[in-house]
Kinemage of the C-alpha trace (Angstrom):
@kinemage 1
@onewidth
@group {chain A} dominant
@subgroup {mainchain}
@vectorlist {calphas} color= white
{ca unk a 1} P 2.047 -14.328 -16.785
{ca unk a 2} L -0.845 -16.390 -15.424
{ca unk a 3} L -1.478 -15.406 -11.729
{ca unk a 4} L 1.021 -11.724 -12.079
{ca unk a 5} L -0.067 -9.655 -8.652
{ca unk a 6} L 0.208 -5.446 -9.806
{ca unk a 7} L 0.808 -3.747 -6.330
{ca unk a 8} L -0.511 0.001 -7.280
{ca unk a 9} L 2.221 3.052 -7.214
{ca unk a 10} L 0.719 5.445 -8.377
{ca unk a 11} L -0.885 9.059 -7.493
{ca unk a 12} L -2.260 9.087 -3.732
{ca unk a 13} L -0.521 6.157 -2.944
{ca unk a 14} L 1.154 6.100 0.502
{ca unk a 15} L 4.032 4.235 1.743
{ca unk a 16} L 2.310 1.199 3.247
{ca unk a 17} L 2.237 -0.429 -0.465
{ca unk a 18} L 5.799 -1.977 0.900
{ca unk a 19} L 3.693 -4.081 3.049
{ca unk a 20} L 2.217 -5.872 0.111
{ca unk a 21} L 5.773 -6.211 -1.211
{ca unk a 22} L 6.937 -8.077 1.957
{ca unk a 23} L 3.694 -9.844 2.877
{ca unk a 24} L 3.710 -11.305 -0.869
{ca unk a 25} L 7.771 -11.875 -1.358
{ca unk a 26} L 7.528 -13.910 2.377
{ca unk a 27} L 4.738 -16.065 0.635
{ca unk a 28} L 6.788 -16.663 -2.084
{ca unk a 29} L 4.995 -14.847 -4.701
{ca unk a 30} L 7.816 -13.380 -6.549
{ca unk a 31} L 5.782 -12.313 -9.967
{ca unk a 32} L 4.914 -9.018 -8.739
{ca unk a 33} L 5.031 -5.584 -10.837
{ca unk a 34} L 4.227 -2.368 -10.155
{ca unk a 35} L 1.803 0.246 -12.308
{ca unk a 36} L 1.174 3.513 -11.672
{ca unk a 37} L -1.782 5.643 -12.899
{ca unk a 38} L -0.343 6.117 -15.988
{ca unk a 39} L 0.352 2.463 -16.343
{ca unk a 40} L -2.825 1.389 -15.523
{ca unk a 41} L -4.566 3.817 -18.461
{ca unk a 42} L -2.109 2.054 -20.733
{ca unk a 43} L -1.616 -1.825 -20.771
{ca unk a 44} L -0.436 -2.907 -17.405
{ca unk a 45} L -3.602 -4.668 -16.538
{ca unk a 46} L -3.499 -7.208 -19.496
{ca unk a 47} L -0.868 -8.911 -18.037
{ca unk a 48} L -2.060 -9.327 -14.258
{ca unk a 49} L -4.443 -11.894 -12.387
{ca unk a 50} L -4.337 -9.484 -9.518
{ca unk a 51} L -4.059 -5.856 -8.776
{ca unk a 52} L -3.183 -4.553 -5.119
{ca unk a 53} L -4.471 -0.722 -4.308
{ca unk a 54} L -3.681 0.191 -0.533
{ca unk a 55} L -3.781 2.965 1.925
{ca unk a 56} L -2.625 6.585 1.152
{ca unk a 57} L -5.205 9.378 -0.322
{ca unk a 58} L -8.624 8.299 -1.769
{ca unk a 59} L -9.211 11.300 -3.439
{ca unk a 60} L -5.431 12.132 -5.026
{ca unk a 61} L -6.180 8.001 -6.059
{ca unk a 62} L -9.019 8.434 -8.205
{ca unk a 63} L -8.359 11.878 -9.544
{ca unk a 64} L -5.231 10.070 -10.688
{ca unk a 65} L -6.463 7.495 -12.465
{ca unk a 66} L -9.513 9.453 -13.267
{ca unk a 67} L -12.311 7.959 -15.775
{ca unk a 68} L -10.041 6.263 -17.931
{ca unk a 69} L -8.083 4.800 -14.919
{ca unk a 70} L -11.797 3.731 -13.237
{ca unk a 71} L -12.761 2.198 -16.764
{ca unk a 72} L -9.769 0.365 -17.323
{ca unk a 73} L -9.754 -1.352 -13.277
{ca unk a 74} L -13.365 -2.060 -14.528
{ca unk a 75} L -13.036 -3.633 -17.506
{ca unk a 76} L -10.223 -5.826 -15.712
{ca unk a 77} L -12.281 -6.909 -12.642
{ca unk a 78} L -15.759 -7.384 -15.341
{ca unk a 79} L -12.958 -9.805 -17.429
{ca unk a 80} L -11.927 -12.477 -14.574
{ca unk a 81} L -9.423 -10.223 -12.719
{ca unk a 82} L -9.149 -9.746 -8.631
{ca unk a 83} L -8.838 -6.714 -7.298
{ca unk a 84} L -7.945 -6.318 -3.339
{ca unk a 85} L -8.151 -2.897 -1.522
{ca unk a 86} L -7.043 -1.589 2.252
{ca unk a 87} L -7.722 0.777 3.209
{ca unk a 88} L -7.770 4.276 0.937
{ca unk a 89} L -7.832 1.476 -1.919
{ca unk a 90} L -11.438 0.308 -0.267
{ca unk a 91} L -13.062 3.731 -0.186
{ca unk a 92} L -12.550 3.720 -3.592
{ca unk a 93} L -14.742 1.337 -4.348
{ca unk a 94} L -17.260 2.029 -2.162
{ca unk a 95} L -20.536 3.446 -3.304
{ca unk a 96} L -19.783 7.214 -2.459
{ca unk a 97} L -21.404 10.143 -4.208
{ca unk a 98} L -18.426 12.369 -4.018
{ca unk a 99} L -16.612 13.110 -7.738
{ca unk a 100} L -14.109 11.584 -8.195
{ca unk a 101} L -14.487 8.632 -5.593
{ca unk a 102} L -17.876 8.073 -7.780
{ca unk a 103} L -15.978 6.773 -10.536
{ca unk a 104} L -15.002 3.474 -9.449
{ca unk a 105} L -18.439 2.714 -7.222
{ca unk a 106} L -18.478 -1.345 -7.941
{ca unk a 107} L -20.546 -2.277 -5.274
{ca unk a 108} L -23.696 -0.893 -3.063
{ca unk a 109} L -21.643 -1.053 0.333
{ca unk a 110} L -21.068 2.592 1.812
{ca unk a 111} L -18.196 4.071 4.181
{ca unk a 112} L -19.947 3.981 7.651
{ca unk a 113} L -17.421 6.986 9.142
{ca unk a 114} L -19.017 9.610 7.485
{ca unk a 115} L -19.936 12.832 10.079
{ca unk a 116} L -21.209 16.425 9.303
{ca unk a 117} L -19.805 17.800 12.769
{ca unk a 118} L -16.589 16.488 14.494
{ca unk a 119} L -16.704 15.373 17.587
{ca unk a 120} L -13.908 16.106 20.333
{ca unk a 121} L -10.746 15.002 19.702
{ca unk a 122} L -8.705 13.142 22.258
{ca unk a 123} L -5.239 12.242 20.272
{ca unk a 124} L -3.216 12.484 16.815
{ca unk a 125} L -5.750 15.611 15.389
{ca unk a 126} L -3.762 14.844 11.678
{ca unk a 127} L -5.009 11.564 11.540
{ca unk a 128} L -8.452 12.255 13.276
{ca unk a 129} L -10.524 12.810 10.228
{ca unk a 130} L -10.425 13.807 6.758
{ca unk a 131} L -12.444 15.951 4.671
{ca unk a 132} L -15.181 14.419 2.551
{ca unk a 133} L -16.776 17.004 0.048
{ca unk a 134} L -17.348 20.516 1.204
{ca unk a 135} L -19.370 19.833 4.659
{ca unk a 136} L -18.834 16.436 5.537
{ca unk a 137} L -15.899 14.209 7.162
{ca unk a 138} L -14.488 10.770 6.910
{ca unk a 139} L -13.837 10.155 11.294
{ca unk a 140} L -11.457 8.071 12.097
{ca unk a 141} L -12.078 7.168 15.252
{ca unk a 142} L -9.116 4.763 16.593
{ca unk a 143} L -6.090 3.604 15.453
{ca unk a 144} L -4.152 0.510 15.780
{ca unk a 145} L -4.918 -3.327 16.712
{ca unk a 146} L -8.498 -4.328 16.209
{ca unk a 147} L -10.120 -7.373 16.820
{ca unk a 148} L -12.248 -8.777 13.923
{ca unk a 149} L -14.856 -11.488 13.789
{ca unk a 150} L -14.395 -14.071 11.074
{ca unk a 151} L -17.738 -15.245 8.865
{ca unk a 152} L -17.423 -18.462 8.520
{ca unk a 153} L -15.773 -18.571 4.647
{ca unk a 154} L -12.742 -20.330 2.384
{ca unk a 155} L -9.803 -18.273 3.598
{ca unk a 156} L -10.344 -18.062 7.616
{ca unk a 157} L -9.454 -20.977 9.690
{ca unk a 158} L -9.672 -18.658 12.801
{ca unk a 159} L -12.938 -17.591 14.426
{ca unk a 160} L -11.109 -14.364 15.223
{ca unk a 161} L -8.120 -12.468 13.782
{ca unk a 162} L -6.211 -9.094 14.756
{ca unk a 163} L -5.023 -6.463 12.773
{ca unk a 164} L -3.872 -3.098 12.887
{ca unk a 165} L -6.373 0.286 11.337
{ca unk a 166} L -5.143 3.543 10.142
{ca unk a 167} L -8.159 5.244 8.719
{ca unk a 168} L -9.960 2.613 6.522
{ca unk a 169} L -13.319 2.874 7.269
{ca unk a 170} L -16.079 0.548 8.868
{ca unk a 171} L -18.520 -0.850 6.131
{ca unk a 172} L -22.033 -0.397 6.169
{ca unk a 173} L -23.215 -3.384 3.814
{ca unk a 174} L -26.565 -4.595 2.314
{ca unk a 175} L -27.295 -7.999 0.460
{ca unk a 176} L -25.302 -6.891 -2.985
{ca unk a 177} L -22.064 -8.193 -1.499
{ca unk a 178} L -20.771 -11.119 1.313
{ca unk a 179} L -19.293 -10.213 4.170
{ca unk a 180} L -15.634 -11.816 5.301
{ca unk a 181} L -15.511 -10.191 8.622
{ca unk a 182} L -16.899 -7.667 10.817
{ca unk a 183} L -15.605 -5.373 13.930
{ca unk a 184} L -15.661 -7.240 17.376
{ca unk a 185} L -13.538 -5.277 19.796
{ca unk a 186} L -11.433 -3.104 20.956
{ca unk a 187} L -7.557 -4.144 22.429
{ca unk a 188} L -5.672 -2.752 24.930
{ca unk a 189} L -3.345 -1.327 21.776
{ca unk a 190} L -6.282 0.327 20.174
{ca unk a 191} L -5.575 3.903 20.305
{ca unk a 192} L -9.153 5.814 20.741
{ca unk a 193} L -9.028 9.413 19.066
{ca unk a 194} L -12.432 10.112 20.009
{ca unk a 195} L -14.148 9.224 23.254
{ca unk a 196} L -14.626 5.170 23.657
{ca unk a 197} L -18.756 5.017 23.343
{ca unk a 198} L -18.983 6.987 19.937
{ca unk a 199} L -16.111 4.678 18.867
{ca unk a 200} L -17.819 1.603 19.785
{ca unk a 201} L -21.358 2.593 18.375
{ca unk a 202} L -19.699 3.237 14.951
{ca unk a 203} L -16.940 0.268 14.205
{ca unk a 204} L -18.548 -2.314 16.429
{ca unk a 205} L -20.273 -5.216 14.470
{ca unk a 206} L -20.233 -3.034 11.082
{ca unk a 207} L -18.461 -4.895 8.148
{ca unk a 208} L -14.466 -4.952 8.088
{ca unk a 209} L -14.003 -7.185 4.666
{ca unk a 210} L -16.457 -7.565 2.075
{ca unk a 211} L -16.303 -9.470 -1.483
{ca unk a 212} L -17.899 -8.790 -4.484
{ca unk a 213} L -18.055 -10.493 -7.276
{ca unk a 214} L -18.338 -8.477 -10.447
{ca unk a 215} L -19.124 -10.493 -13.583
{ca unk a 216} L -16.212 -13.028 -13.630
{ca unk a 217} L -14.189 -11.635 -11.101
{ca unk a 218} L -14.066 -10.315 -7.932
{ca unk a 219} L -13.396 -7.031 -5.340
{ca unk a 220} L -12.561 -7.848 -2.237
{ca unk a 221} L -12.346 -4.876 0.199
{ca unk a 222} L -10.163 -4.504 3.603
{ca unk a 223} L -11.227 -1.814 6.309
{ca unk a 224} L -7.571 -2.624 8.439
{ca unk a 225} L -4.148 -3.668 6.559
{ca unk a 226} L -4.289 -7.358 6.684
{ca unk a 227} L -1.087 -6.525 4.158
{ca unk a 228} L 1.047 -4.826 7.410
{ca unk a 229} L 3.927 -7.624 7.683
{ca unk a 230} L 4.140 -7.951 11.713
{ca unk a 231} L 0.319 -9.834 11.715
{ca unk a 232} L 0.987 -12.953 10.464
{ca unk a 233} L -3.197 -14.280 10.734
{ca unk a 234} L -3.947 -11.527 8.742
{ca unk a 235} L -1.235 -12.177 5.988
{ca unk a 236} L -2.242 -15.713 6.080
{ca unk a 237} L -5.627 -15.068 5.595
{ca unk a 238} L -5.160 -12.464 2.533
{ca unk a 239} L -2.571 -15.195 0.452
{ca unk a 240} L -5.433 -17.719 1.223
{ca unk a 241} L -7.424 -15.412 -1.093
{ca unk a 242} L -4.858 -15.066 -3.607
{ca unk a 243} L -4.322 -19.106 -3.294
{ca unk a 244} L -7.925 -19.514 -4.065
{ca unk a 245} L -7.839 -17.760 -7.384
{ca unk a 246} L -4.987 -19.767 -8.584
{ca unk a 247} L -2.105 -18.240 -7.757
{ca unk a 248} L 0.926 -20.584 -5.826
{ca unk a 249} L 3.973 -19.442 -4.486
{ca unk a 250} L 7.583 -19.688 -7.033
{ca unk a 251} L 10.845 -20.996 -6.516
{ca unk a 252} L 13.319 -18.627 -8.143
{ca unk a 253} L 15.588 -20.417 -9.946
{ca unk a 254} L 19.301 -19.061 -11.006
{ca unk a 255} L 19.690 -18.548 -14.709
{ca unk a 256} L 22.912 -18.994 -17.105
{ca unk a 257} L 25.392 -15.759 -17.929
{ca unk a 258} L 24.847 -14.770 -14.379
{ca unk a 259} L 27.432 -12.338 -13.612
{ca unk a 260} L 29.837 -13.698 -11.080
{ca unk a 261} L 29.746 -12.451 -7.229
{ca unk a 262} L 32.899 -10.546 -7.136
{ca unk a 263} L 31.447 -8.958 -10.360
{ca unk a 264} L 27.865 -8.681 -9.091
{ca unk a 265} L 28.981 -6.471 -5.786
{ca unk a 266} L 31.111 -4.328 -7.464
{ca unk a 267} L 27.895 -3.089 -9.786
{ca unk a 268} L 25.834 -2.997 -6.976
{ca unk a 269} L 28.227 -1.264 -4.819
{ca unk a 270} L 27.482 2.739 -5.850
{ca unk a 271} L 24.056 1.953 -5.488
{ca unk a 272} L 23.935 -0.111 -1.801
{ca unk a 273} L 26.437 3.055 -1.063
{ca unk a 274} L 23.816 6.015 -1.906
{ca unk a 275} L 20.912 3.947 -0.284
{ca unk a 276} L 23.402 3.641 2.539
{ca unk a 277} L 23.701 7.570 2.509
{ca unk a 278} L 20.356 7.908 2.250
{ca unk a 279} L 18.885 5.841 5.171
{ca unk a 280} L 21.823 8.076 7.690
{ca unk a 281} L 20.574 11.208 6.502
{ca unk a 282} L 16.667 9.988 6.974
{ca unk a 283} L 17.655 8.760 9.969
{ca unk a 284} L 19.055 12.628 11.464
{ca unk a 285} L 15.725 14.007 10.516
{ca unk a 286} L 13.486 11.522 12.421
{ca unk a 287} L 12.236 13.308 15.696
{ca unk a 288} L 11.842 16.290 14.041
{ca unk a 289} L 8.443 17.150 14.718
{ca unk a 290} L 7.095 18.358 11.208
{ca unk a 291} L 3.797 16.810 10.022
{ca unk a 292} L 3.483 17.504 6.384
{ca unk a 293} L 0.028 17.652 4.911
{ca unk a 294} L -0.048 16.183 1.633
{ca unk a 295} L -3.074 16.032 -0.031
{ca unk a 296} L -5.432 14.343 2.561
{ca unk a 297} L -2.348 12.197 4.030
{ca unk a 298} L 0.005 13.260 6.474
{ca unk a 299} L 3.401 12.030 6.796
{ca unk a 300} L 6.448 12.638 9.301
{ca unk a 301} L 10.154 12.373 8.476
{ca unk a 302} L 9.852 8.587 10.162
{ca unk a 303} L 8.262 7.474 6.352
{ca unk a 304} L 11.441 8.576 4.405
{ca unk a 305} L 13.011 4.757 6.180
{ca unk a 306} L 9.848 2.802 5.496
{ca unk a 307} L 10.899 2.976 1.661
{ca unk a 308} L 14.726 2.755 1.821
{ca unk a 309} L 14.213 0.001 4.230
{ca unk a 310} L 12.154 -1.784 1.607
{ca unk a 311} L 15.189 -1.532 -0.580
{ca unk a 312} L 18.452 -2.243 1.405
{ca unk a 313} L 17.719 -5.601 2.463
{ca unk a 314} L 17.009 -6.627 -1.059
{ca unk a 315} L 20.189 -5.158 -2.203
{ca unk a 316} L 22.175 -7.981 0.031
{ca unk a 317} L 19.808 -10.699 -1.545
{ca unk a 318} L 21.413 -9.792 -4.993
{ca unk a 319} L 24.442 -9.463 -3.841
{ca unk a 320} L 24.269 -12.909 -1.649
{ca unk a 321} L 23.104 -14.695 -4.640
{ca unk a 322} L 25.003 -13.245 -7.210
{ca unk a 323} L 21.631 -12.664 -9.582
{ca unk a 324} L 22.504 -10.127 -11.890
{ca unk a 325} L 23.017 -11.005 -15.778
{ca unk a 326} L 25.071 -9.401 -17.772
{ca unk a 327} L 22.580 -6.550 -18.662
{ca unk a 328} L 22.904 -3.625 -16.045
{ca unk a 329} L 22.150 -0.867 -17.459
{ca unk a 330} L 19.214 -0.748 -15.110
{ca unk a 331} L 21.082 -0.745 -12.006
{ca unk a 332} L 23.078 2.529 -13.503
{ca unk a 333} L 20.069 4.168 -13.663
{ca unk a 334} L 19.279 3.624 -9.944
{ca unk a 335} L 22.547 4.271 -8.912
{ca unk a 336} L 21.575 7.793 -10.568
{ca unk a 337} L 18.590 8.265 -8.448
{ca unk a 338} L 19.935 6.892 -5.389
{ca unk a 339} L 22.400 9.820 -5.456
{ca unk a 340} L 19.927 12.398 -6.486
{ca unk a 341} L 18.251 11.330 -3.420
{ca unk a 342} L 20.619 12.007 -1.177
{ca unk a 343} L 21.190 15.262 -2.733
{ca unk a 344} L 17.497 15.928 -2.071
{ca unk a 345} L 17.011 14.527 1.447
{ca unk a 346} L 20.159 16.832 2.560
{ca unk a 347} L 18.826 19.878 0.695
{ca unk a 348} L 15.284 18.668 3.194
{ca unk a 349} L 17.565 18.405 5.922
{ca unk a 350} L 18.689 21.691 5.445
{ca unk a 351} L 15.145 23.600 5.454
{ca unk a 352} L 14.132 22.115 8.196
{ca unk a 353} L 17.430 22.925 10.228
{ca unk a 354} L 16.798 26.590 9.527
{ca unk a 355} L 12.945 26.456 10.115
{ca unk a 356} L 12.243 27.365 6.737
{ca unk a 357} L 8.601 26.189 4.981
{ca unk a 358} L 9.441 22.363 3.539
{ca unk a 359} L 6.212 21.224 2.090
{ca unk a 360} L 7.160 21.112 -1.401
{ca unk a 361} L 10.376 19.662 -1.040
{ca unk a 362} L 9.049 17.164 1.424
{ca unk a 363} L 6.316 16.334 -1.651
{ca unk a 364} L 8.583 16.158 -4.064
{ca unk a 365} L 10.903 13.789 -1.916
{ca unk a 366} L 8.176 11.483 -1.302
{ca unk a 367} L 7.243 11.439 -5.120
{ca unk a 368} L 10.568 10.538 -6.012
{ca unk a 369} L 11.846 8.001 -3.123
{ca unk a 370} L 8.171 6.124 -4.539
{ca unk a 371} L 9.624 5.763 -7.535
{ca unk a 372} L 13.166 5.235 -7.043
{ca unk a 373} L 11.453 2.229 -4.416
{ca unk a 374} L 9.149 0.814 -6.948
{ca unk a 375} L 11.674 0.994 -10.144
{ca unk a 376} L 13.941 -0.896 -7.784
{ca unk a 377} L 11.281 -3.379 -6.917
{ca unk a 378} L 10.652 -4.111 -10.805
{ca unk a 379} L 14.277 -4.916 -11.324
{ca unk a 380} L 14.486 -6.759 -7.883
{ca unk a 381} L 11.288 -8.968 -8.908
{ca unk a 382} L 12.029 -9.226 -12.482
{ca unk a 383} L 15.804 -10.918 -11.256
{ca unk a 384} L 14.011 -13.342 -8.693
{ca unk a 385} L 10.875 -14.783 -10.547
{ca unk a 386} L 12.889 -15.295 -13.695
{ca unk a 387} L 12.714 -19.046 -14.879
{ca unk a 388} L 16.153 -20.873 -16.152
């Protein structure tokens, strides 16, 4: 198990945990799991070397893991483990007064986006900002490609990288932790919500990626998704981190009573069929212009694909390499969901073709297509990164 990476699925998560998934998996790390709050209470740490916690909901985060959740990550990091958060998975371990972000404070570094008044705002109002306690705000003010300044350090063999920000914050650091990389500039993709100057004066030169070393491990804490797939420097730079704590890339290897190909698409088959169903039906209700507002994180029809399209490629790698053993009582089971999914997403559909209120089926949706993705994922992972 030496060198395991746990990619968080838990409560608050959002959907850009995939991007670890295909960031890692084009590495080659294959020995990847994924806990979720109630994992990580129970046991799921004592078999990692690395947990991943990205970008969704702060808040709905640590309320779901909760004290014993913050005690447990703790006790991990204190015990040799590395911990690496983007974006919603960095406020959380910034020092923020705020119950229950206060929890999992590891380090003296602060959120520098933090306003009492809003200022005008010039594009996307759902993503603009984000309520922290009763009178204060988290601003988020742009979006999109950034340019960051390397410090000179073990994993950056560029003076300057790009990568793309959706609400993770710019870090106002003192002495208690070392600082990876800072805010430079602005790109002609950077998407201003808020007028240019005020933008400037608060991302420009404050910290973007810190580390901290707890005991006998270590936090290390992104402001933009060096974990989104399409930024190759970025990616780079965050397996060079993983690389220096030990962990190499695998060669899956086939293993004997493999079920043969014929045999191996013909199990798969219900399953790639619902997903199939699945991704059409997401795909009528994109362009529907419904935001829904899910705890602190919005999300548009346009997410329901980012999931299913995690899993319908990987369905044609175990079908291509025939990788199945003889046990598949697993794949019934997602067959199952895959169909109550498409049950679901039509019922969504539905509501929305007749105007009618769809917030609770569009959170319920989410909940499940996150699990259905990451139970998937287990199996997928457990099949690759198994040794002959």
């Amino acid at each position: 198990m030496k060198g395991k990476i746990g990619i968080y699925v838990g409560e608050g998560i959002s959907h850009s945990w995939t991007w670890f998934v295909d960031t890692f998996e084009r590495r080659g790390y294959l020995n990847l799991t994924f806990p979720d709050e109630e994992g990580i209470k129970g046991r799921a740490l004592d078999n990692l070397r690395f947990l991943a916690i990205g970008g969704g909901d702060g808040f709905a985060q640590a309320y779901g893991l909760g004290e014993e959740g913050a005690e447990k990550i703790k006790n991990f990091i204190q015990h040799g483990g590395i911990c690496i958060g983007s974006c919603a998975g960095t406020y959380l371990f910034l020092h923020l007064e705020e119950y229950p972000l206060c929890l999992f404070s590891l380090c003296e570094a602060t959120a520098g986006n933090i306003v009492r008044e809003l200022p005008p705002c010039d594009a996307l109002p759902s993503k603009f900002s984000t309520p922290y306690g009763e009178k204060r705000y988290f601003l988020h003010p742009v979006r999109e490609e950034v340019e960051l300044q390397m410090s000179p350090n073990l994993f950056a063999p560029y003076s300057r990288i790009v990568a793309p920000l959706y609400g993770g914050p710019p870090i106002e650091a003192n002495h208690d932790v070392e600082v990876l990389a800072t805010y430079h500039d602005f790109l002609p993709d950077t998407l201003f919500l808020t007028h240019r100057a005020l933008a400037e004066r608060m991302m420009l030169g404050k910290v973007a990626i810190l580390r901290k070393k707890v005991e006998r491990g270590f936090i290390y804490l992104f402001g933009p998704h060096f974990e989104e797939p399409h930024f190759p420097e970025a990616n780079d730079f965050l397996c060079r981190i993983i690389e220096h704590h030990g962990r190499k890339p695998e060669i899956a290897h086939n293993r004997g009573r493999l079920l043969p190909p014929k045999d191996t698409k013909a199990i798969l088959h219900p399953l790639k069929r619902y997903v199939s169903e699945a991704r059409i039906v997401a795909l009528g209700m994109e362009g529907n212009p419904v935001i829904w507002t899910i705890g602190q994180k919005t999300y548009e029809p346009e997410k329901i694909r980012v999931f299913l399209d995690t899993v319908w490629p990987r369905i044609k790698v175990l079908e291509r390499d025939g990788m199945l053993e003889e046990e598949t009582e697993i794949i019934k089971e997602l067959s199952c969901r895959a169909s109550e999914l498409v049950h679901i997403l039509l019922l969504l559909r539905k509501k929305l073709s007749l105007g009618e209120d769809t917030l609770d089926a569009a959170e319920g949706m989410f909940e499940s297509l996150k699990k259905f993705t990451s139970l998937f994922l287990e199996s997928y992972f457990k099949e690759r990164s198994a040794k002959s």
